[in-house]
Each structure stands twice: as structure tokens, then as C-alpha cells.
mmCIF file of the N, C-alpha and C atoms, coordinates in Angstrom:
data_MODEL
# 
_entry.id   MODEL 
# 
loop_
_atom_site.group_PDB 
_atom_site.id 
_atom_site.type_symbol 
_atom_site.label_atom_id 
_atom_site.label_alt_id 
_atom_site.label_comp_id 
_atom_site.label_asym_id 
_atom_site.label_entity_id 
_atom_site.label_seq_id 
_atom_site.pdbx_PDB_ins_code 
_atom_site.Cartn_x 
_atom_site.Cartn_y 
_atom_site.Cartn_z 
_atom_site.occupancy 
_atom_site.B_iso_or_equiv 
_atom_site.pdbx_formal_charge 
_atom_site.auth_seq_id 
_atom_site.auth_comp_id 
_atom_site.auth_asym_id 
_atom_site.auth_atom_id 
_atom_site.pdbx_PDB_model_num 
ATOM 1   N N  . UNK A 1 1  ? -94.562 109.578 -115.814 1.00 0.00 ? 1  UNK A N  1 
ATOM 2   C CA . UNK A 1 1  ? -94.429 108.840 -117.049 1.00 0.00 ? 1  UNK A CA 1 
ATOM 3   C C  . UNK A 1 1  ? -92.990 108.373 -117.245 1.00 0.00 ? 1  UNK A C  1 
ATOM 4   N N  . UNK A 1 2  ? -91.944 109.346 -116.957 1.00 0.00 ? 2  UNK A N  1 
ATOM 5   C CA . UNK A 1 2  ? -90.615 108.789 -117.102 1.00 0.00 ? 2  UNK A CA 1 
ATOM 6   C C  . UNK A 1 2  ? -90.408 107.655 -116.233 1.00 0.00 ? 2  UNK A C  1 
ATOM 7   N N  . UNK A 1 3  ? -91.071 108.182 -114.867 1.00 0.00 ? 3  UNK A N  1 
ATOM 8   C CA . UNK A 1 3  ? -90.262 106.410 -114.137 1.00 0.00 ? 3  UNK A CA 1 
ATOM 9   C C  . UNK A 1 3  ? -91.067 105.312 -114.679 1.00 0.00 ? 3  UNK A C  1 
ATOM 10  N N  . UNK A 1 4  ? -92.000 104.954 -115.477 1.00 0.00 ? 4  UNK A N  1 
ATOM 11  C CA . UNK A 1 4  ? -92.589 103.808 -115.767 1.00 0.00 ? 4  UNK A CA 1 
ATOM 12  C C  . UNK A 1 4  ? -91.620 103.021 -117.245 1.00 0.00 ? 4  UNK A C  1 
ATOM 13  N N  . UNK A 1 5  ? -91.353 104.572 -117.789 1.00 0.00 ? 5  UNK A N  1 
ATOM 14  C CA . UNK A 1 5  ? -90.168 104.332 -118.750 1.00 0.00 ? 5  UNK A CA 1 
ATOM 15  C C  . UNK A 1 5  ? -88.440 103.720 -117.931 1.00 0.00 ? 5  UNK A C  1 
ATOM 16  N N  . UNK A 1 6  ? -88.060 104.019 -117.286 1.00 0.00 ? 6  UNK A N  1 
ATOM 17  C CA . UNK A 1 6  ? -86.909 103.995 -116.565 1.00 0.00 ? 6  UNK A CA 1 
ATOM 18  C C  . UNK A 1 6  ? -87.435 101.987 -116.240 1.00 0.00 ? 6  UNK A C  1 
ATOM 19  N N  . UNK A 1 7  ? -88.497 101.807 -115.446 1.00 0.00 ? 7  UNK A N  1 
ATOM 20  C CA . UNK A 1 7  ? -88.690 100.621 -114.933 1.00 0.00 ? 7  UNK A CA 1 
ATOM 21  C C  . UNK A 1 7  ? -88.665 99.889  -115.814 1.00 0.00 ? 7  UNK A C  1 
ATOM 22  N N  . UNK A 1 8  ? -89.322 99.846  -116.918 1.00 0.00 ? 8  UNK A N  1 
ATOM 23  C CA . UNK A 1 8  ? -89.400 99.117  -118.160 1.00 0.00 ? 8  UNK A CA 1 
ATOM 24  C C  . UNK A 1 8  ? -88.244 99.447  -118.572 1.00 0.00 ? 8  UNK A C  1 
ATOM 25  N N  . UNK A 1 9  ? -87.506 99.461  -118.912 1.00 0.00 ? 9  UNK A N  1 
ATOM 26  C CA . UNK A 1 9  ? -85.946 99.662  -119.517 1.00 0.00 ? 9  UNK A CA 1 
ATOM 27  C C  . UNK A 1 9  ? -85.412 98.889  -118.782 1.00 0.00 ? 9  UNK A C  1 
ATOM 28  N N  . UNK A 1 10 ? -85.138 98.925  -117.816 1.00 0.00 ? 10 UNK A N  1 
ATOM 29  C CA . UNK A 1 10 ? -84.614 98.334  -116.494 1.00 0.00 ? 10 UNK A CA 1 
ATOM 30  C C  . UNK A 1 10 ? -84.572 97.125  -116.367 1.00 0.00 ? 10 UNK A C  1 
ATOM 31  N N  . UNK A 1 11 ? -85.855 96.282  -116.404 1.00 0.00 ? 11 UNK A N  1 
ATOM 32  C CA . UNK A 1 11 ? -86.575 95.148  -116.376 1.00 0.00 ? 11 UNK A CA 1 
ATOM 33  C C  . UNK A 1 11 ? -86.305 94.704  -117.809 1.00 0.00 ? 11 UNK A C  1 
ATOM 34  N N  . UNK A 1 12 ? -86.208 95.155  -118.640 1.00 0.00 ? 12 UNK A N  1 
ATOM 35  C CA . UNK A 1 12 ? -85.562 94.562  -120.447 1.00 0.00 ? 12 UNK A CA 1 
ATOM 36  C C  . UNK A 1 12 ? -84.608 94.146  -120.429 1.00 0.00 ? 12 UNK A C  1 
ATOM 37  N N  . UNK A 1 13 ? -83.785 95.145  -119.659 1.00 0.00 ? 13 UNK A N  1 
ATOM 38  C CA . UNK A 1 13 ? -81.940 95.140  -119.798 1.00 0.00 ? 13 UNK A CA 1 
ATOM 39  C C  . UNK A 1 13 ? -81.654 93.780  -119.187 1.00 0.00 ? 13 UNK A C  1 
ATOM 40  N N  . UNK A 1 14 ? -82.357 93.496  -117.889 1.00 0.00 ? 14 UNK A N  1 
ATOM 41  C CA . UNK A 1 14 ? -82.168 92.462  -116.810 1.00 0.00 ? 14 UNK A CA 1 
ATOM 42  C C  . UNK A 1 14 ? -82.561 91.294  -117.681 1.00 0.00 ? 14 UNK A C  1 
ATOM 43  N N  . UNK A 1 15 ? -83.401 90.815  -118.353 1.00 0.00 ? 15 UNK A N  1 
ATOM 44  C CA . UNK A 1 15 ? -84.179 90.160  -119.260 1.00 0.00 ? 15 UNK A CA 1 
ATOM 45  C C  . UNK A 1 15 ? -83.047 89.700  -120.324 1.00 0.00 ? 15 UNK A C  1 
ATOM 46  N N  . UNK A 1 16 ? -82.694 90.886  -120.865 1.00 0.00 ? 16 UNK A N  1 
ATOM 47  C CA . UNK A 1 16 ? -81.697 90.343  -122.174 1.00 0.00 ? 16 UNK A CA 1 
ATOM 48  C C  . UNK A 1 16 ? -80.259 90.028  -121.543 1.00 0.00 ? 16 UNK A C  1 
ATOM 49  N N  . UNK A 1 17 ? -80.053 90.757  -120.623 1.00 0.00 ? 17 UNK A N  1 
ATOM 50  C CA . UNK A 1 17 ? -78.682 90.065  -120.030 1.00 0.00 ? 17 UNK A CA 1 
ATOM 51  C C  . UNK A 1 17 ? -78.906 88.911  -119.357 1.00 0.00 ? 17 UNK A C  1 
ATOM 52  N N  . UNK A 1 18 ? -79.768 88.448  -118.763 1.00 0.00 ? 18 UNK A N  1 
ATOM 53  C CA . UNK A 1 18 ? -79.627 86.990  -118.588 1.00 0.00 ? 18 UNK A CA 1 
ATOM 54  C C  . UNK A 1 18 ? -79.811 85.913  -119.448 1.00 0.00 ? 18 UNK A C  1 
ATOM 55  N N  . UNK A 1 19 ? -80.402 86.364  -120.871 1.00 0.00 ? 19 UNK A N  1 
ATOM 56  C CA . UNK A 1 19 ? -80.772 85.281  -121.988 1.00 0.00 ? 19 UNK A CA 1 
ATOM 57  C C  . UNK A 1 19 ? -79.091 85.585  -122.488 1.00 0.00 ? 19 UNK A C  1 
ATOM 58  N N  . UNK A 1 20 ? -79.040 86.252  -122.998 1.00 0.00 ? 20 UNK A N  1 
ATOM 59  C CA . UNK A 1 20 ? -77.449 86.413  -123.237 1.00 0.00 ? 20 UNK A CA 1 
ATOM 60  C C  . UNK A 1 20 ? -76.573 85.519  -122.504 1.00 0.00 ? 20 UNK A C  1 
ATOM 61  N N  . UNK A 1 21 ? -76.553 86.008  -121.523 1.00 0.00 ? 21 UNK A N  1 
ATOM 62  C CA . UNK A 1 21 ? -75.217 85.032  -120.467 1.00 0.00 ? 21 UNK A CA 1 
ATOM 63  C C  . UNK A 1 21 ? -75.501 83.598  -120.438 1.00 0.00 ? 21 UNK A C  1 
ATOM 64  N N  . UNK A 1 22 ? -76.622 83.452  -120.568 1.00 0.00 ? 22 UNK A N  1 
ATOM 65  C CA . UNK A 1 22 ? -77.360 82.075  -120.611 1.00 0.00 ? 22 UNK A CA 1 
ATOM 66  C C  . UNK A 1 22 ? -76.745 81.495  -121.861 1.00 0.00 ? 22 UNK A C  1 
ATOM 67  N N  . UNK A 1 23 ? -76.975 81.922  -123.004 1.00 0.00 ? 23 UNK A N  1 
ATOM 68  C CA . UNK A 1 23 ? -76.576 81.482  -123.946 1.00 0.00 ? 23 UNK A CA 1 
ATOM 69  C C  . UNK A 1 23 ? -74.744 82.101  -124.578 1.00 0.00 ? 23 UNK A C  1 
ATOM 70  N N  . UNK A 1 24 ? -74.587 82.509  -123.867 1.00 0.00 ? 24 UNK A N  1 
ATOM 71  C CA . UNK A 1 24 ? -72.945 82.652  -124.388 1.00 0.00 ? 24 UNK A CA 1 
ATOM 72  C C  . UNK A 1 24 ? -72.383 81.776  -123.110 1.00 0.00 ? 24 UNK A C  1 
ATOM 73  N N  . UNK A 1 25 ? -72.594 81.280  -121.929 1.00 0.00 ? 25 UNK A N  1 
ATOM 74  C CA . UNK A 1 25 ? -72.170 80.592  -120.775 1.00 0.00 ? 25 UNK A CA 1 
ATOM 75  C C  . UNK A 1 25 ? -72.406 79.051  -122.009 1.00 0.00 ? 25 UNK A C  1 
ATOM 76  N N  . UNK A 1 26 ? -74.003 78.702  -121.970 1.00 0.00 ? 26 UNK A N  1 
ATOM 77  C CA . UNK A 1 26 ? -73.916 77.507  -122.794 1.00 0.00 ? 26 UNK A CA 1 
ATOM 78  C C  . UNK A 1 26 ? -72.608 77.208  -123.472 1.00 0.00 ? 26 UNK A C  1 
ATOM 79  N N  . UNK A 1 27 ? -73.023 77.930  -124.873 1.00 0.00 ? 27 UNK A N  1 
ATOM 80  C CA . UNK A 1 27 ? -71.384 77.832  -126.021 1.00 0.00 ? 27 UNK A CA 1 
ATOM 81  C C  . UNK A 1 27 ? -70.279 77.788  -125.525 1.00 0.00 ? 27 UNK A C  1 
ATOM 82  N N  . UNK A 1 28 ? -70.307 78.314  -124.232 1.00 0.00 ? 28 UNK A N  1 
ATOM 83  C CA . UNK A 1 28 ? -68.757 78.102  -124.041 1.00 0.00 ? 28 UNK A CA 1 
ATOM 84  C C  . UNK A 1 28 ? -68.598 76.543  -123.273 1.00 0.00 ? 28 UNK A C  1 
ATOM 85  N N  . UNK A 1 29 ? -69.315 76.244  -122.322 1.00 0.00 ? 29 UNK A N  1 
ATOM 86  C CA . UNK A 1 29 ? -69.369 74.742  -121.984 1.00 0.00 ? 29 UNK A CA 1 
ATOM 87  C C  . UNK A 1 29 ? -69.210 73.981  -122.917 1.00 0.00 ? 29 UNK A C  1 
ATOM 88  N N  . UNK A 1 30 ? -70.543 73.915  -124.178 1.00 0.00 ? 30 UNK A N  1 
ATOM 89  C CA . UNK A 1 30 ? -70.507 72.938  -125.168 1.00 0.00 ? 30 UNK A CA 1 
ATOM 90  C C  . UNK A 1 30 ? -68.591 72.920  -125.597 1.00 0.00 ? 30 UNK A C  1 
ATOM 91  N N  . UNK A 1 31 ? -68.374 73.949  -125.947 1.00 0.00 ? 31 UNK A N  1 
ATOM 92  C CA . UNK A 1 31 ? -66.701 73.946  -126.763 1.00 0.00 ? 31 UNK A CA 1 
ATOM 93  C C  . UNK A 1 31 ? -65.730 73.546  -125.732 1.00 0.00 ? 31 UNK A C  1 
ATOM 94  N N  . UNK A 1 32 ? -65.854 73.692  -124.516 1.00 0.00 ? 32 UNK A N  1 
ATOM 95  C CA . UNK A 1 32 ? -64.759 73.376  -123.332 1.00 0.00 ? 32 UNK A CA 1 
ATOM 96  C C  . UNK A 1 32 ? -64.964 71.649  -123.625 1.00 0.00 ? 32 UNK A C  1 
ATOM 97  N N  . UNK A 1 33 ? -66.505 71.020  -123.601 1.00 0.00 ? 33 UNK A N  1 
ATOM 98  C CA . UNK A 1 33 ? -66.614 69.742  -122.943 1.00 0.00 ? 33 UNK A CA 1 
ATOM 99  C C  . UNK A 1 33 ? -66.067 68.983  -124.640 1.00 0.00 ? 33 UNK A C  1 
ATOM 100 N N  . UNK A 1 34 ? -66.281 69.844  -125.832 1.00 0.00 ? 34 UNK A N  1 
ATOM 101 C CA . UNK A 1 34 ? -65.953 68.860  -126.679 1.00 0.00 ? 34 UNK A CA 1 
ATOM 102 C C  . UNK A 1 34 ? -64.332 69.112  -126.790 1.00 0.00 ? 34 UNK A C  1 
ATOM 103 N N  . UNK A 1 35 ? -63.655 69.692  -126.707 1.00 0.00 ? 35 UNK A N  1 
ATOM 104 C CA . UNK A 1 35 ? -62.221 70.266  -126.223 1.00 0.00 ? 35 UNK A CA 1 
ATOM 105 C C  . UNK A 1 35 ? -61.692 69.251  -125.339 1.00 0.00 ? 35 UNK A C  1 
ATOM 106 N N  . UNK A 1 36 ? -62.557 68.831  -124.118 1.00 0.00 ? 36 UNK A N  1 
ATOM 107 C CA . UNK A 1 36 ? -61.767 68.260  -122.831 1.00 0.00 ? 36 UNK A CA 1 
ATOM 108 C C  . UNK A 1 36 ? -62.944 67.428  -122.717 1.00 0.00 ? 36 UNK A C  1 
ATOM 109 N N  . UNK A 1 37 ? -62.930 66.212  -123.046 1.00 0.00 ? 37 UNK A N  1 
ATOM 110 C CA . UNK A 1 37 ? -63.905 65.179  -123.134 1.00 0.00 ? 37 UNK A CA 1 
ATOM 111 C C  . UNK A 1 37 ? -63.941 64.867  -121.564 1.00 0.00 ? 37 UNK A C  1 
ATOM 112 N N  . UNK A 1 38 ? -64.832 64.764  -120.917 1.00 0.00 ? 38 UNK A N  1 
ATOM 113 C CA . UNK A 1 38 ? -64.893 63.972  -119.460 1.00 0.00 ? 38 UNK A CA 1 
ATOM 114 C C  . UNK A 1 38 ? -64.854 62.791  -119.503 1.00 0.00 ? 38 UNK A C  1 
ATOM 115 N N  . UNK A 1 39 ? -64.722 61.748  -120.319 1.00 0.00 ? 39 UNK A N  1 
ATOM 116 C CA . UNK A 1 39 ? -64.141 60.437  -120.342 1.00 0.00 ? 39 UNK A CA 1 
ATOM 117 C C  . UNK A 1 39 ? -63.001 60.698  -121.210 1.00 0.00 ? 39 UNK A C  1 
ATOM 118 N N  . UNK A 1 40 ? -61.853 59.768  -120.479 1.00 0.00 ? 40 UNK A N  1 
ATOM 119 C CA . UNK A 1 40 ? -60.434 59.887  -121.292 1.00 0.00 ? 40 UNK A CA 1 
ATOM 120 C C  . UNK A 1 40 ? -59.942 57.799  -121.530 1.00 0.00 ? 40 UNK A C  1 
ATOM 121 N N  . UNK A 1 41 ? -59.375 57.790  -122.263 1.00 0.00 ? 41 UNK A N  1 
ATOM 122 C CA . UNK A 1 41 ? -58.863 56.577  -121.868 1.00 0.00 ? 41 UNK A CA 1 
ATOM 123 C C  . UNK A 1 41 ? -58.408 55.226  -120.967 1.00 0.00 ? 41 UNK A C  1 
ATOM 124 N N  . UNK A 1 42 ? -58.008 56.279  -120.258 1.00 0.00 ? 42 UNK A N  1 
ATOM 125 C CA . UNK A 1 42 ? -57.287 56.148  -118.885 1.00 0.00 ? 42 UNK A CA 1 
ATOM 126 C C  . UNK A 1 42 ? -58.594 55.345  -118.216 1.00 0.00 ? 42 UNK A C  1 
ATOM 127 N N  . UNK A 1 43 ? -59.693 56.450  -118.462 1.00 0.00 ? 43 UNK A N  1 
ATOM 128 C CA . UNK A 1 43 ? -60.887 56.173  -117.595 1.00 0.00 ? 43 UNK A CA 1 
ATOM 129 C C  . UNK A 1 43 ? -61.441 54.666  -117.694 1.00 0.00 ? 43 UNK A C  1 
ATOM 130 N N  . UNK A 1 44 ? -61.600 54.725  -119.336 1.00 0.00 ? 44 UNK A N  1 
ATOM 131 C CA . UNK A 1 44 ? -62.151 53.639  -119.686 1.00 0.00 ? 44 UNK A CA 1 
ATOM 132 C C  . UNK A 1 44 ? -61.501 52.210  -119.297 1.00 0.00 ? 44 UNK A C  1 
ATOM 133 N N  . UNK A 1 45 ? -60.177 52.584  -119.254 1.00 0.00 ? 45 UNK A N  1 
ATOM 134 C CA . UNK A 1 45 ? -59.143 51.292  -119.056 1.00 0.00 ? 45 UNK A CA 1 
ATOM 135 C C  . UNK A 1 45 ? -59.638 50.820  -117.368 1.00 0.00 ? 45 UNK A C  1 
ATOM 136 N N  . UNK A 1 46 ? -59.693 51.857  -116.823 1.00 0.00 ? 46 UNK A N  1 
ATOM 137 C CA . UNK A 1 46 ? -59.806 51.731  -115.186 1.00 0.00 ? 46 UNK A CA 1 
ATOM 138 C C  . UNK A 1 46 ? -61.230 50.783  -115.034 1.00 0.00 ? 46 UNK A C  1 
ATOM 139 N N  . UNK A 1 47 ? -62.039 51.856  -115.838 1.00 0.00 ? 47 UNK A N  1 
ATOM 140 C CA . UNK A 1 47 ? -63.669 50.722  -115.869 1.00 0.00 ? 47 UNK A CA 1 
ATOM 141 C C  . UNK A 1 47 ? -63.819 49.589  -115.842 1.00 0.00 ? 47 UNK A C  1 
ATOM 142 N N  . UNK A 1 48 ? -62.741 48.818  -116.955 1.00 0.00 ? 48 UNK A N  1 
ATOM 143 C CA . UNK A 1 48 ? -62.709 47.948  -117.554 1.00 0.00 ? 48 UNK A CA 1 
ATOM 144 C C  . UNK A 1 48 ? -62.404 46.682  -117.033 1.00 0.00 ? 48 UNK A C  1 
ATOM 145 N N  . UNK A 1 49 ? -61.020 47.089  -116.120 1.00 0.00 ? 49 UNK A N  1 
ATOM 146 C CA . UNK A 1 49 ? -60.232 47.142  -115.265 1.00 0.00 ? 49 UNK A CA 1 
ATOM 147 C C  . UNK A 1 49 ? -61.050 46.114  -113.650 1.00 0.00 ? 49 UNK A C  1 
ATOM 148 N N  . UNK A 1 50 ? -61.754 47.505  -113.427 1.00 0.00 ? 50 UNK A N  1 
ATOM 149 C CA . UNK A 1 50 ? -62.560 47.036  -112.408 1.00 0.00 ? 50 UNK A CA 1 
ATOM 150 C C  . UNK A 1 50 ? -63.908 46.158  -112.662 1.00 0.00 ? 50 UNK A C  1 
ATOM 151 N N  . UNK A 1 51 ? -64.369 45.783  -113.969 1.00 0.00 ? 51 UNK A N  1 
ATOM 152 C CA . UNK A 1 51 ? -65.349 44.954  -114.178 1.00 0.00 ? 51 UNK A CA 1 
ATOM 153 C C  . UNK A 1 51 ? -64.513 43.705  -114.124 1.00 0.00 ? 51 UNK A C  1 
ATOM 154 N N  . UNK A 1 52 ? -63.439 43.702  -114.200 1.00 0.00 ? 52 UNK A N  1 
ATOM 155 C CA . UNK A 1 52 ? -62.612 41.818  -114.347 1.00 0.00 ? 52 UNK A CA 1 
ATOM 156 C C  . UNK A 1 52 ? -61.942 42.043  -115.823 1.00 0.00 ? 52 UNK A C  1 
ATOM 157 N N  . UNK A 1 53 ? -62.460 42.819  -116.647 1.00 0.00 ? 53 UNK A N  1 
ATOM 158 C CA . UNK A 1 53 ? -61.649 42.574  -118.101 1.00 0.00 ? 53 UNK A CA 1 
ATOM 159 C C  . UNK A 1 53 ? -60.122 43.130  -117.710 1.00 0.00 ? 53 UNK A C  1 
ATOM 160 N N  . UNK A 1 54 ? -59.608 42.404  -118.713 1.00 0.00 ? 54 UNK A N  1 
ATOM 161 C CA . UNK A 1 54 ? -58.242 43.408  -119.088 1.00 0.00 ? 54 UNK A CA 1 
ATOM 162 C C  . UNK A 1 54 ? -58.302 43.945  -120.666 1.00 0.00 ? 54 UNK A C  1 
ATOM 163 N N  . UNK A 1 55 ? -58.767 45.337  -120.713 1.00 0.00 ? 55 UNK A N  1 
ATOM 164 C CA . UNK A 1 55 ? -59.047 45.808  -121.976 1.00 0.00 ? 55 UNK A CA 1 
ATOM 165 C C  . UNK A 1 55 ? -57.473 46.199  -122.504 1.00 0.00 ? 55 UNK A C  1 
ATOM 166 N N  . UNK A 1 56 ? -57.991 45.588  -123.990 1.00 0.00 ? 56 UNK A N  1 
ATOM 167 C CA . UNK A 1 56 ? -57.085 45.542  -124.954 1.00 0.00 ? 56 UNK A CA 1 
ATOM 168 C C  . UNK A 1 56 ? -56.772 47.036  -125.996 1.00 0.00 ? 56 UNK A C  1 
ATOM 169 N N  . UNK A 1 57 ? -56.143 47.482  -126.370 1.00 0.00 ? 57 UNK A N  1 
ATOM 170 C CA . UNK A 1 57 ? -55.821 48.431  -127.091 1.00 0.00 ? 57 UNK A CA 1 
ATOM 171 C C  . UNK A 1 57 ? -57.307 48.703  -128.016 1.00 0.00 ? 57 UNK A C  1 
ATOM 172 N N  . UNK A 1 58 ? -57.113 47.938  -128.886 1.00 0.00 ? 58 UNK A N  1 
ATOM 173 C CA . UNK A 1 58 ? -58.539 48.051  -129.615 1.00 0.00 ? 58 UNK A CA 1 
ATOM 174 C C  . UNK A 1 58 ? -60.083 47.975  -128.894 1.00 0.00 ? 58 UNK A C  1 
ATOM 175 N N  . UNK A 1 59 ? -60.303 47.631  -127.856 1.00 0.00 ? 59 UNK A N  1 
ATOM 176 C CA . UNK A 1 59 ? -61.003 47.332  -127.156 1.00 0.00 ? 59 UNK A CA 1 
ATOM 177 C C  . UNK A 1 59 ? -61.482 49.252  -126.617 1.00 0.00 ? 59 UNK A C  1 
ATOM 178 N N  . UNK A 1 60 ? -60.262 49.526  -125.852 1.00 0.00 ? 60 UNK A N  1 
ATOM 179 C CA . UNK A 1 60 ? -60.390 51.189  -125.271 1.00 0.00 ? 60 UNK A CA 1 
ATOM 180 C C  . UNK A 1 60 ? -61.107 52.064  -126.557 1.00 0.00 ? 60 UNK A C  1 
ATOM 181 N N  . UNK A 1 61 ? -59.987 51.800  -127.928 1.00 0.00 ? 61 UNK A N  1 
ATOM 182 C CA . UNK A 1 61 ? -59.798 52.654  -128.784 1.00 0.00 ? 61 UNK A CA 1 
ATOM 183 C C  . UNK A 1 61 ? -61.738 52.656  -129.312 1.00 0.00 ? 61 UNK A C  1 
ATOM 184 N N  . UNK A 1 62 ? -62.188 51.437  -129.491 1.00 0.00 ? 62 UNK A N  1 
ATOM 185 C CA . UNK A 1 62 ? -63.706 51.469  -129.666 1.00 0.00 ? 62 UNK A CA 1 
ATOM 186 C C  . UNK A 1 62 ? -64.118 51.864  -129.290 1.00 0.00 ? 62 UNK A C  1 
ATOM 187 N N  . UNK A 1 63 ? -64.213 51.832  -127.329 1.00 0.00 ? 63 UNK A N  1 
ATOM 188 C CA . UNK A 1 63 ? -65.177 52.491  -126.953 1.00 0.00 ? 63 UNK A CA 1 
ATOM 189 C C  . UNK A 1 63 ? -65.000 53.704  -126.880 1.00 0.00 ? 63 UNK A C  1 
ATOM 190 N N  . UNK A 1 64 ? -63.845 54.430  -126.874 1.00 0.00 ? 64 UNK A N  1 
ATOM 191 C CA . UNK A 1 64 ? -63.675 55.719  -127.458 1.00 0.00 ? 64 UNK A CA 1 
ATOM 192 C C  . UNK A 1 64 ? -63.897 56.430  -128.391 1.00 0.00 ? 64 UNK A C  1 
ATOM 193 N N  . UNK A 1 65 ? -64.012 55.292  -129.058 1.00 0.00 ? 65 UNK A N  1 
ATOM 194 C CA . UNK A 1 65 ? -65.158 56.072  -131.244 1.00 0.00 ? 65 UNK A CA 1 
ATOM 195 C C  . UNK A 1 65 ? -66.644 55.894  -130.404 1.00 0.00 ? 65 UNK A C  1 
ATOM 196 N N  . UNK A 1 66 ? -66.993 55.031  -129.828 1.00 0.00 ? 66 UNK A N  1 
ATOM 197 C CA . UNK A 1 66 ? -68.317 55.464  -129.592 1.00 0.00 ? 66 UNK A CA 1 
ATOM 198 C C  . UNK A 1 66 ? -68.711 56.257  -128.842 1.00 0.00 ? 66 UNK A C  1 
ATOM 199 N N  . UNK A 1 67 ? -68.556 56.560  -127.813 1.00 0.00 ? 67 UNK A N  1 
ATOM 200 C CA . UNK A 1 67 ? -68.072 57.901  -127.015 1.00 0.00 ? 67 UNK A CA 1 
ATOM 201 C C  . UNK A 1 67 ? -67.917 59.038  -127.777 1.00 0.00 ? 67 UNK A C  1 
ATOM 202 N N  . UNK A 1 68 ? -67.025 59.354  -128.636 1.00 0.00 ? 68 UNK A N  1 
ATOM 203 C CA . UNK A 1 68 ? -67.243 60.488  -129.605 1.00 0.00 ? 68 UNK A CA 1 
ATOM 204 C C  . UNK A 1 68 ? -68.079 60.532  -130.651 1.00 0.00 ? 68 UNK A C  1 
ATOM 205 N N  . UNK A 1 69 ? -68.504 59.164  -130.912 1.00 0.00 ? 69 UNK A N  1 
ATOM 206 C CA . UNK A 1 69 ? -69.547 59.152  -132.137 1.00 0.00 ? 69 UNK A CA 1 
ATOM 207 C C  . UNK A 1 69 ? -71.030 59.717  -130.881 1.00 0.00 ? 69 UNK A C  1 
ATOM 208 N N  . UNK A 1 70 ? -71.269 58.971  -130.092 1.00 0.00 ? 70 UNK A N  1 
ATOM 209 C CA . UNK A 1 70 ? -72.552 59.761  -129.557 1.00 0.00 ? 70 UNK A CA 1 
ATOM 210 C C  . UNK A 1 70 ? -72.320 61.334  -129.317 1.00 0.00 ? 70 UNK A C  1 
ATOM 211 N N  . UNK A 1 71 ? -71.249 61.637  -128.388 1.00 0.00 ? 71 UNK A N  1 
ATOM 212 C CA . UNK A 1 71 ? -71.573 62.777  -128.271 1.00 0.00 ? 71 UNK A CA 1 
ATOM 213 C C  . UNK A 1 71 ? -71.441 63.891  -129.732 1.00 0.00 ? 71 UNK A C  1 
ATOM 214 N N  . UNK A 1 72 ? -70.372 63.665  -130.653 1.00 0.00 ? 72 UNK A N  1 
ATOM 215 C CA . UNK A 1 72 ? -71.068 64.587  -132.194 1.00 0.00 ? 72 UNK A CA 1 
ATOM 216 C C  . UNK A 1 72 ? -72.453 64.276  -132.709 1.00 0.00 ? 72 UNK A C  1 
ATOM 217 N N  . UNK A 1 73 ? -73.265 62.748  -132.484 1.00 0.00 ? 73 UNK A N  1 
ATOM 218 C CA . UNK A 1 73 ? -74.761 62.699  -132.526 1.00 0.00 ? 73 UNK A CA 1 
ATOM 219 C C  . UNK A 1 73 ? -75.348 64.015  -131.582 1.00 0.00 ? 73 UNK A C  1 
ATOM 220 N N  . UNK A 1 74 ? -74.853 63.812  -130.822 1.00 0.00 ? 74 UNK A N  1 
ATOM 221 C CA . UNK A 1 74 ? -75.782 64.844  -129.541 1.00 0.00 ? 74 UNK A CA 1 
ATOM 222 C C  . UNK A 1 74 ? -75.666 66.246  -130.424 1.00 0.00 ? 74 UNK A C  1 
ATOM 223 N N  . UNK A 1 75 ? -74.680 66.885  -130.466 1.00 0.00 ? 75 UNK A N  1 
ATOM 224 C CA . UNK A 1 75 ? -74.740 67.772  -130.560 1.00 0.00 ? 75 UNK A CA 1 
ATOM 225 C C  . UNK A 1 75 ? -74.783 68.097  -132.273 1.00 0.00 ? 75 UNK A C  1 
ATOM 226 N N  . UNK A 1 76 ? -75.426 67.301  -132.848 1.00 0.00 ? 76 UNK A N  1 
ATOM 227 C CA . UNK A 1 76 ? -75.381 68.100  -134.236 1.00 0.00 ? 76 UNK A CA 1 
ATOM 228 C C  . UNK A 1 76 ? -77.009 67.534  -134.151 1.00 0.00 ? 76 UNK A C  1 
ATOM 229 N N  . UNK A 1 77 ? -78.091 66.784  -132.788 1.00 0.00 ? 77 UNK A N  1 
ATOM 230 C CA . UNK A 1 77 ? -79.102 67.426  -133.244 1.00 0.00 ? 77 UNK A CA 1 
ATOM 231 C C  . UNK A 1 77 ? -79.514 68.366  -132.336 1.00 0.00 ? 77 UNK A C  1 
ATOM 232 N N  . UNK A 1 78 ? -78.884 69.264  -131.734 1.00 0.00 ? 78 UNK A N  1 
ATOM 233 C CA . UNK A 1 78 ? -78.857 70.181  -130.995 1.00 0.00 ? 78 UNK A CA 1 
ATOM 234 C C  . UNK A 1 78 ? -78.601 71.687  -131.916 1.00 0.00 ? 78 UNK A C  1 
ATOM 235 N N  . UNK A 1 79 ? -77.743 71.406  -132.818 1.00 0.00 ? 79 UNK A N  1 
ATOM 236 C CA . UNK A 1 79 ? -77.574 72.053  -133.761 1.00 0.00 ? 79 UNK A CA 1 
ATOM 237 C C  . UNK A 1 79 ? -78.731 72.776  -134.620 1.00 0.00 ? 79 UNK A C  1 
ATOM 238 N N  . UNK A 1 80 ? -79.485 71.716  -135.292 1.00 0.00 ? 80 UNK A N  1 
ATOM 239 C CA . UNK A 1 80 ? -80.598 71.338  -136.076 1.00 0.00 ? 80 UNK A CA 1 
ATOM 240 C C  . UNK A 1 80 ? -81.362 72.672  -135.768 1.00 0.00 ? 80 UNK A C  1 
# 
């Protein structure tokens, strides 16, 4: 009877530590990626750059509000 207890314990622990890590690994990505955006300016200029435009100050700075406007969309209905 004890080892069926021991196995089942065992098999829980394994269970909740991977939903755990799962979800404290998540949170920490989400806060790194809104911290350190993977598009930067720079980037956008280069894009821009290489399509034939020559992007203008206001031009970057837009697509950079939209860029942050989607991704706070994303994640506040993730939130929800």
C-alpha cells in the first residue's frame, strides 16, 4: 500500500513542477520580450531602407506606436 502511495506522490510532484515551470518560464518571457522589444528602430529603419523608402523620423516613430500598440493589444487579451 505504501509504494502505490510513494508512486502517486511522485507522479503529482512531477505534474505540478512542470505546470509551475511552465508557467513561471512563460511570465518571465512575456516581461523580458515587453522589456526588450525584438523590433527596435534601427530595425525598422533598415526595413524601410531595403524596400526603396528612406524613412523619415515620424515615419519609424509610427510604426513603432503600432508595434507597441499591437503587442499591449496582445497581451491584455491574454490577460482577460
Amino acid at each position: 500500500m505504501k509504494l502505490w502511495l510513494a508512486i502517486v506522490l511522485i507522479v503529482v510532484a512531477l505534474i505540478l513542477g512542470v505546470v509551475l515551470g511552465f508557467i513561471l518560464a512563460r511570465k518571465y518571457m512575456m516581461k523580458y520580450l515587453k522589456e526588450n522589444p525584438p523590433i527596435t528602430e534601427d530595425i525598422i529603419r533598415t526595413m524601410m531602407t531595403q524596400m526603396g523608402r528612406t524613412p523619415s523620423e515620424k515615419q519609424v516613430r509610427q510604426v513603432m506606436k503600432s508595434v507597441n500598440a499591437q503587442y499591449d493589444q496582445k497581451s491584455a487579451k491574454k490577460e482577460k
